[in-house]
C-alpha positions in Angstrom: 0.8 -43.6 26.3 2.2 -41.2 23.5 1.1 -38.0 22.9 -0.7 -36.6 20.0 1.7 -35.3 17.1 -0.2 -32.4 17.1 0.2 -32.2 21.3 3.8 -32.1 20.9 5.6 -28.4 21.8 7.2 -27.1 18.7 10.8 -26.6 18.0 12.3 -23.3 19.2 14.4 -23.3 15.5 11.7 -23.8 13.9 10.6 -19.7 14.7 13.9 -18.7 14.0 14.1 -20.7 10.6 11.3 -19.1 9.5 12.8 -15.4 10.4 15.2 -16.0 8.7 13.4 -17.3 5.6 11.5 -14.0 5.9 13.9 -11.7 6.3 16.1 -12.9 3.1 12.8 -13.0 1.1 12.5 -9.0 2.1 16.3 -8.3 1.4 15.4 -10.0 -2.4 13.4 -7.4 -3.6 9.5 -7.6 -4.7 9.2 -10.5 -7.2 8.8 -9.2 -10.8 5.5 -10.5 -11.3 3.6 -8.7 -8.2 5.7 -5.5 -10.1 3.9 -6.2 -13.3 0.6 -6.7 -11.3 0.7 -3.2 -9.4 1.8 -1.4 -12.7 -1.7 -2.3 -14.6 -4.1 -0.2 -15.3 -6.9 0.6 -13.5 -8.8 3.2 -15.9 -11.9 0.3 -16.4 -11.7 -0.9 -12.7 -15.2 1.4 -12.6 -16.6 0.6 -15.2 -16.5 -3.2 -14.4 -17.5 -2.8 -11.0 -20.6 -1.0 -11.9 -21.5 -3.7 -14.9 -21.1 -6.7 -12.0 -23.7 -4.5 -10.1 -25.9 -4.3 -12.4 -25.5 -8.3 -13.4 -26.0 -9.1 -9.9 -28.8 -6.6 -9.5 -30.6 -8.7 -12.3 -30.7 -5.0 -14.6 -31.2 -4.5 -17.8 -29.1 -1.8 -19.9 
């Protein structure tokens, strides 16, 4: 009888595959739309936050 595929003992490349997949996506840089992400604004992050309260809160202005 066979085992499971999922029973099966993994690869010992497999872990150093993915290192190294890592470690060259580090040595790349940050990708340029996570940079225009993290340079947005956040002035009206407040504001928001405190209108979703009130929505959820079932307030009226």
């Amino acid at each position: 009888m066979s085992r499971h595929i999922i029973d099966h003992a993994r690869s010992t490349s497999e872990g150093a595959r993915l290192k190294r997949f890592l470690d060259l996506q580090r040595k790349e840089g940050i990708h340029p739309a996570v940079q225009e992400l993290s340079q947005r604004s956040h002035e009206n992050s407040g504001a928001r936050i405190t209108q979703y309260v009130r929505i959820e809160r079932h307030e009226e202005t």
